[in-house]
C-alpha positions as CSV (number, residue, x, y, z in Angstrom):
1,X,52.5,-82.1,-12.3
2,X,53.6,-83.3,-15.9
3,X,51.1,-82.4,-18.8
4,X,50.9,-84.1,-22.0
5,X,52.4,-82.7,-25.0
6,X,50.6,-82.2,-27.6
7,X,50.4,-81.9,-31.2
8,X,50.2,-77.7,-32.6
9,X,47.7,-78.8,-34.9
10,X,45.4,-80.4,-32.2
11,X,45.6,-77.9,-30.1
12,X,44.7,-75.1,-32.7
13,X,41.6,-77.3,-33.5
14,X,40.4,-78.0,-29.8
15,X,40.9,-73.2,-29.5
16,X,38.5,-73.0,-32.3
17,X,35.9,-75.7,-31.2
18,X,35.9,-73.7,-27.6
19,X,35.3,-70.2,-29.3
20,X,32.8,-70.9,-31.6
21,X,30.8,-73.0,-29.0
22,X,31.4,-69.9,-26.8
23,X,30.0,-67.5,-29.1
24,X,27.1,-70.2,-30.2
25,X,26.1,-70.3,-26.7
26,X,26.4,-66.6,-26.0
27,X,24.5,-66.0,-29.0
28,X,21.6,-68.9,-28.2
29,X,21.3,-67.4,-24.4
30,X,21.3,-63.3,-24.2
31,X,21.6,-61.9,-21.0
32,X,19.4,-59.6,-19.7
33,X,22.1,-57.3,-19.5
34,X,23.1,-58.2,-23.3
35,X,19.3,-57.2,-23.8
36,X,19.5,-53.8,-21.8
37,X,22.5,-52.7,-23.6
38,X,20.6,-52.2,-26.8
39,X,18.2,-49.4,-25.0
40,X,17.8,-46.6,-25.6
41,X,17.8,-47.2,-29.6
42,X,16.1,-43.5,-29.8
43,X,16.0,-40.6,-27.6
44,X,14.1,-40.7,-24.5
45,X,11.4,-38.5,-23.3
46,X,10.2,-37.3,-19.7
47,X,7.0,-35.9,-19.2
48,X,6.9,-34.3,-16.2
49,X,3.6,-33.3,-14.5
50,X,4.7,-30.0,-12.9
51,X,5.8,-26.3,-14.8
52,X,9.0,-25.1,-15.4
53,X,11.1,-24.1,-12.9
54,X,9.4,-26.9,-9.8
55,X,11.6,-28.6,-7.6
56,X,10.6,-32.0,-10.0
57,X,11.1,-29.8,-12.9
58,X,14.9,-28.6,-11.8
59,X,15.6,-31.9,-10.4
60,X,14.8,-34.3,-13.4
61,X,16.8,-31.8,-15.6
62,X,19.3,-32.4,-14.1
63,X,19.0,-36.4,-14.3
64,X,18.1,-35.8,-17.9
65,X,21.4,-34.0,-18.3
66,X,23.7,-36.5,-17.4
67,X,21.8,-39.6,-18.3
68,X,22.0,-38.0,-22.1
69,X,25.4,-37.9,-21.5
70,X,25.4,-42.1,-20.2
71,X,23.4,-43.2,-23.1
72,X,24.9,-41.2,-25.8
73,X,21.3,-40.3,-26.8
74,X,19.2,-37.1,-26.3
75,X,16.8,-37.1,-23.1
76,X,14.0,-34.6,-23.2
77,X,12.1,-32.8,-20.6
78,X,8.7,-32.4,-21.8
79,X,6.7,-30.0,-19.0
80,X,3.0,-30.5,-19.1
81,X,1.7,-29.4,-15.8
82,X,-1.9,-28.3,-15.0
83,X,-4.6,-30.9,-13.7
84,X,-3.2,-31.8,-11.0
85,X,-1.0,-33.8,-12.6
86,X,-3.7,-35.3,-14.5
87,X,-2.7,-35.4,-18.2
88,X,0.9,-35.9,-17.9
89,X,-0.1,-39.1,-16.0
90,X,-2.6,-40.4,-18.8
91,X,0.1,-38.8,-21.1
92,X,2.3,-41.6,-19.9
93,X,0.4,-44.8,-18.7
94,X,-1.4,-44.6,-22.6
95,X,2.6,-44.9,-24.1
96,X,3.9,-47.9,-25.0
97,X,6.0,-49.2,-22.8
98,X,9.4,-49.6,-24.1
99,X,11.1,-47.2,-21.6
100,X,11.6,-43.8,-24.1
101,X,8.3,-42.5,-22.9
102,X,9.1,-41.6,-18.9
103,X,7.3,-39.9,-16.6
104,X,8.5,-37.4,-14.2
105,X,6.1,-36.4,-11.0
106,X,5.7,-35.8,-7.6
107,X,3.5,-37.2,-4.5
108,X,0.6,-35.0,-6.2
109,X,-0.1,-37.4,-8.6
110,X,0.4,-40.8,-6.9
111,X,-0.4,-39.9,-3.2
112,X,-2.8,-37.2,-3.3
113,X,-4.8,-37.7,-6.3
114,X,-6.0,-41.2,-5.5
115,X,-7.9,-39.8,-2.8
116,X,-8.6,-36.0,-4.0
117,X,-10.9,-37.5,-6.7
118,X,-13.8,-39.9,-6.1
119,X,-13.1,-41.6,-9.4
120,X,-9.3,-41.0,-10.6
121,X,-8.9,-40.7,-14.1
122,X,-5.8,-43.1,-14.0
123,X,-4.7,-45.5,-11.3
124,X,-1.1,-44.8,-10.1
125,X,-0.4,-48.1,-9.4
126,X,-1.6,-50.1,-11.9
127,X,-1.1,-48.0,-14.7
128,X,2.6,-47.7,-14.1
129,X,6.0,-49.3,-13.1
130,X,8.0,-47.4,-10.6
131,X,11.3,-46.7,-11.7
132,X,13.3,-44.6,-9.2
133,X,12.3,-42.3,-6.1
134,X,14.9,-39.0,-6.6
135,X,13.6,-36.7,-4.5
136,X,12.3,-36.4,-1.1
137,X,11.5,-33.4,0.7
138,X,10.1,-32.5,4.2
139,X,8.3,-29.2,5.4
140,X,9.5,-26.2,6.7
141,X,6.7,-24.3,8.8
142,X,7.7,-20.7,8.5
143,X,5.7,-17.7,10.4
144,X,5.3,-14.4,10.1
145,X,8.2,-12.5,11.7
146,X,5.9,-9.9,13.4
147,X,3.5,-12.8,15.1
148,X,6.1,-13.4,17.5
149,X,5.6,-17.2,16.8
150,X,9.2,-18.0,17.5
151,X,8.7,-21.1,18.2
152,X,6.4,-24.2,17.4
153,X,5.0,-24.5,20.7
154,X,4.5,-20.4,20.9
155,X,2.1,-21.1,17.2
156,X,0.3,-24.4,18.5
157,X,-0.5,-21.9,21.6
158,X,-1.6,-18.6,19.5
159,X,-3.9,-21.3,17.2
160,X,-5.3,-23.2,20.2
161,X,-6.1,-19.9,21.9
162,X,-7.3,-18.3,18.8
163,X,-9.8,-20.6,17.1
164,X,-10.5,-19.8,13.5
165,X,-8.7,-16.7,13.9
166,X,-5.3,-17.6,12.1
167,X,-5.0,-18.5,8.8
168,X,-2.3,-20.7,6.7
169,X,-1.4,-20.7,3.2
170,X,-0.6,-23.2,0.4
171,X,-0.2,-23.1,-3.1
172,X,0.1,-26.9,-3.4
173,X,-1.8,-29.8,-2.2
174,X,1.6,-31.1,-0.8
175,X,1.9,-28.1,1.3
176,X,-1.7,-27.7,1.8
177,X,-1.5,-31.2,3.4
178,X,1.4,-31.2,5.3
179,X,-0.4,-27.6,7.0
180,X,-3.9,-29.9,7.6
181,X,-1.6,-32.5,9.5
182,X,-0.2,-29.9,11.5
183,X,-3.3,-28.6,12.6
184,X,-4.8,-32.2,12.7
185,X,-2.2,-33.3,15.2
186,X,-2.6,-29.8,17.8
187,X,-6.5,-30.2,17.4
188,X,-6.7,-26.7,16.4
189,X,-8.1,-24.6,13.8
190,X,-7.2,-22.3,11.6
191,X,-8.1,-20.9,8.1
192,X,-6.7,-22.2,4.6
193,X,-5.7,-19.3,1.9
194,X,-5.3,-20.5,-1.4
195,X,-2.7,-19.2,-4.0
196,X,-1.8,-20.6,-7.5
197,X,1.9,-21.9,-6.2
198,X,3.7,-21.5,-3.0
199,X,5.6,-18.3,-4.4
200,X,2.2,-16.2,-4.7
201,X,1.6,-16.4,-1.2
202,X,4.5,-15.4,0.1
203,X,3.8,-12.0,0.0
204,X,1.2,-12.6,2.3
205,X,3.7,-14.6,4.8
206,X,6.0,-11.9,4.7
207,X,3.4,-8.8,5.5
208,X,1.2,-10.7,7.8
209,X,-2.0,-11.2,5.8
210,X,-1.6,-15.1,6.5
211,X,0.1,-16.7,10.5
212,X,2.0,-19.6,8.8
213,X,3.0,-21.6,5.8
214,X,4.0,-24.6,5.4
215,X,6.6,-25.4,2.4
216,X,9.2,-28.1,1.0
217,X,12.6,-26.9,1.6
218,X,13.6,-26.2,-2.0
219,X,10.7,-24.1,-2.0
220,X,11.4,-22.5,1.7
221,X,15.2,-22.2,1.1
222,X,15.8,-19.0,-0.3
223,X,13.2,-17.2,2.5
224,X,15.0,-18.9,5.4
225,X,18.5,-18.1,4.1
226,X,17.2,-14.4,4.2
227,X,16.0,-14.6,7.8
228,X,12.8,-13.2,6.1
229,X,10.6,-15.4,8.5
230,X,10.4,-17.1,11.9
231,X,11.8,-20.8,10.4
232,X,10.2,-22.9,13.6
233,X,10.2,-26.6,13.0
234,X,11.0,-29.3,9.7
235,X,8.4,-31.7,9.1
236,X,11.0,-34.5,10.1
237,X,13.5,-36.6,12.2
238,X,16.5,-35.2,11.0
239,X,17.8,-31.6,10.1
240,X,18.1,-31.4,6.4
241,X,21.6,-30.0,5.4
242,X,19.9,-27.3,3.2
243,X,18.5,-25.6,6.3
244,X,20.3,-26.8,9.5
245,X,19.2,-24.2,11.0
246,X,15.8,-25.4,11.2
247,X,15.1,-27.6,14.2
248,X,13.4,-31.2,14.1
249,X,9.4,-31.7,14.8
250,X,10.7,-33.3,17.8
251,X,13.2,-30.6,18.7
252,X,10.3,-28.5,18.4
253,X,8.4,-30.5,21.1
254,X,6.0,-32.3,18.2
255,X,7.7,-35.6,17.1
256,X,4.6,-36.9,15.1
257,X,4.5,-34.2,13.2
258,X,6.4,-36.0,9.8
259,X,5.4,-35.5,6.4
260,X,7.8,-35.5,3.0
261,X,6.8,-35.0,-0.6
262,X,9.0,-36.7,-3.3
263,X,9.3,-36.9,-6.8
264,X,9.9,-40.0,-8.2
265,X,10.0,-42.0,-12.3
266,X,7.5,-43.8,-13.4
267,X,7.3,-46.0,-16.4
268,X,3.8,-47.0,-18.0
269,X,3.1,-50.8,-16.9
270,X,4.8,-53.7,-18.6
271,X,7.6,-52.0,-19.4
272,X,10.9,-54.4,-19.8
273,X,11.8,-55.2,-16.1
274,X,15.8,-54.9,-17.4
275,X,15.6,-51.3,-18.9
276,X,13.6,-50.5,-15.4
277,X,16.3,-51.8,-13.8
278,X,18.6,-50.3,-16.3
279,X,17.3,-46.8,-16.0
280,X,17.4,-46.8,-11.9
281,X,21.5,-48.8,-12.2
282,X,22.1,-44.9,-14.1
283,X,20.5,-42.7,-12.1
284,X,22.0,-44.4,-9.2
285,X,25.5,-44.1,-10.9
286,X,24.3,-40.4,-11.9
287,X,24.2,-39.5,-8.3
288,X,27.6,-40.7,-7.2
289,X,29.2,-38.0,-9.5
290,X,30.5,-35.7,-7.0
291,X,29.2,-32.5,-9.7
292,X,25.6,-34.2,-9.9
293,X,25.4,-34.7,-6.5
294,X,26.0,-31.1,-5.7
295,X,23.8,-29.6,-8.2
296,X,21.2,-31.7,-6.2
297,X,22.2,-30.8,-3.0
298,X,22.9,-27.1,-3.6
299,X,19.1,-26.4,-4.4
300,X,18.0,-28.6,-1.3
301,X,16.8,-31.7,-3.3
302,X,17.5,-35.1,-1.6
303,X,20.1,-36.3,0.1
304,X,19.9,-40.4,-0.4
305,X,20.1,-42.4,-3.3
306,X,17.3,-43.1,-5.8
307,X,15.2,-45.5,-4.6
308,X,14.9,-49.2,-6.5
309,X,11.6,-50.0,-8.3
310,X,10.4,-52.4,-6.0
311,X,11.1,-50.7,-2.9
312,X,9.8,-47.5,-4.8
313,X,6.2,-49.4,-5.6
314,X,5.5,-51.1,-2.0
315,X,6.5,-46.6,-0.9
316,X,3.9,-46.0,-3.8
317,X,1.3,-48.0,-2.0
318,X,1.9,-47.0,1.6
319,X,2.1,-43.4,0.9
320,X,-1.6,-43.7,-1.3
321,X,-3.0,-44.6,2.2
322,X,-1.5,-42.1,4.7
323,X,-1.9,-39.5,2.1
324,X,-5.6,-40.5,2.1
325,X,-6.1,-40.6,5.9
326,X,-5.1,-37.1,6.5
327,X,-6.9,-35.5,2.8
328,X,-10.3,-37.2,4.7
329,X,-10.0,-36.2,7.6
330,X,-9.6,-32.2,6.2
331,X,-12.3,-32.9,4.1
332,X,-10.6,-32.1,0.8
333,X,-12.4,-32.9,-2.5
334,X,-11.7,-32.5,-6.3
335,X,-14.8,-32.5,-8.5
C-alpha cells in the first residue's frame, strides 16, 4: 500500500483540528460515567436502622471502611435504631437524594413493617431506590441441650405431642418470624417469649426456661461453636460455611422450611440512576478484596455478591408479600 506524502505543516494542522473536535465533543456529550466520577463531592452518610454492634451494624462498617478508602472521602455510620426501624427510614426517604444521605437496614424495615403496621409511616418501595443487597442470612433453630431435641424431627414431635406446652423465643421480628413459619409449616403450637434482642434470651435457651430459638447465624454462631445447644436444622438449602455443621431444612426432613433475613442499601427515590449504579460497581469491587471478604465471612455475613439495584427492588417486592403471608397468618400486629 503506498500512502501519500504529505506536507509537516498539513499534517500538524489536520492533529489539532482532530483534538480539539475530540475534546469539543467530549465536552458537549458527558458520559454518565464522566458524571459519576464527580460523586461523592462531600462525605457520605449511612443511617442505619439497627444499634451498635447488629449484624447490619458490623456489616456496613465494614463497607463504610473500604468505600472511604475508594472515594477518598469520609463515610459515616450513623446508628439510629429503635421503631422498628421507623425513623431511620423516614430519616432517609425525607433526604435529598443526591446519594450522600444512605440508608443501611435489614428485612425489618422493608419486609416486615409493611405488614406489621396497618398504615406504615413510610412506603419501602416508593419512598426509596434500592442500591445493593449485602447481606443475607438464614436461621439456625437451636434447642435446649437438656430437651433431648436432637433432631428436627425429635422437636416437631415433642411440639405436636405437647400442644401449647413449649415455648420459643425471639428478640427480633426476623427471628420471631422465621420461629411462626416453623411452627406454621408442623401445624403445631407452641408459646412465643419476648426479649429486647436475641442475646437477652439466651439465657433462657441455655437453662431451659424456653424449648427452642430460632436465630440468624451471625447471631447463632458464637453458641453453636460452643456446642452450648442442640444446633438441629438451618432455615435453607445449603449449609452456610459459618456453621457447616448445621444440617439443611431438608436434611433435617423439612425442605419447606426456608426463610433468610438480609440487610441491604437504600437510597431515597430519585436519586441519580449513575451514582446508584456507581455505589453498587464499589461495593461489588469492595467484596472481591480478598481482606474484605474475610472480615465478612469470618463473622458469618454473606457469602454472594451484593445484589444490583434492580434485581434488589423486584427481591424488595417479592419479599413484602411472603413476609406478609406468614406475619398474618400468626396474627402479628403493631399499633
Amino acid at each position: 500500500m503506498v500512502q501519500e506524502k504529505t506536507a509537516p505543516g498539513r499534517v500538524l494542522a489536520v492533529r489539532r483540528r482532530r483534538l480539539l473536535g475530540g475534546l469539543a465533543g467530549a465536552l458537549a456529550m458527558p458520559t454518565i460515567g464522566a458524571r459519576a466520577s464527580a460523586w461523592p463531592e462531600d462525605r457520605v452518610t449511612i443511617i442505619t436502622s439497627l444499634p451498635a454492634g447488629s449484624t447490619v451494624d458490623l456489616t456496613t462498617r465494614i463497607y463504610a471502611d473500604q468505600l472511604s478508602r475508594m472515594w477518598g472521602k469520609p463515610v459515616v455510620v450513623d446508628n439510629r435504631g429503635g421503631g422498628n426501624g421507623v425513623l431511620a427510614c423516614q430519616m432517609v426517604a425525607r433526604a435529598r437524594p443526591d446519594g450522600l444521605t444512605l440508608l443501611a437496614t435489614s428485612a425489618m424495615t422493608h419486609a416486615a413493617n409493611p405488614s406489621l403496621y396497618a398504615r406504615p409511616p413510610y412506603d419501602a418501595v416508593a419512598d426509596f431506590d434500592a442500591v445493593a443487597r449485602y447481606g443475607a442470612s438464614p436461621f439456625v433453630v437451636m434447642a435446649y441441650k437438656g430437651l433431648g431435641a436432637h433432631s428436627l424431627a425429635t422437636l416437631t414431635r415433642m411440639l405436636q405431642d405437647r400442644p401449647g406446652d413449649l415455648s420459643f423465643g425471639a428478640g427480633s421480628v426476623p427471628s420471631r418470624l422465621a420461629s411462626e413459619l416453623y411452627r406454621q409449616l408442623i401445624d403445631a403450637d407452641a408459646v412465643h417469649v419476648g426479649y429486647r434482642g436475641n442475646q437477652a434470651g439466651y439465657p433462657d435457651l441455655l437453662n431451659g426456661r424456653i424449648a427452642f430459638m430460632a436465630v440468624d447465624v451471625v447471631g447463632a454462631k458464637p453458641l453453636v461453636d460452643r456446642g452450648e445447644v442442640d444446633a438441629i436444622a438451618l432455615s435453607d438449602d445449603e449449609r452456610h460455611p459459618a456453621v457447616p455443621q448445621v444440617p439443611t431444612s431438608a436434611e433435617a426432613g423439612l425442605p419447606d422450611y426456608r426463610f433468610t433475613t438480609w440487610s441491604g442499601l437504600y437510597a431515597p427515590k430519585n436519586t441519580p440512576r449513575e451514582v446508584v449504579a456507581r455505589i453498587h460497581a464499589d461495593m461489588t469491587e469492595a467484596y472481591a478484596m480478598p481482606e474484605v471478604r474475610a472480615r465478612i465471612l469470618g463473622m458469618g455475613g454473606s457469602s454472594v455478591p451484593p445484589m444490583g439495584p434492580d434485581e434488589f427492588q423486584a427481591f424488595t417486592i417479592q419479599q413484602i408479600a411472603a413476609w406478609g403471608r406468614i406475619i398474618r397468618q400468626a396474627g402479628i400486629t403493631i399499633e
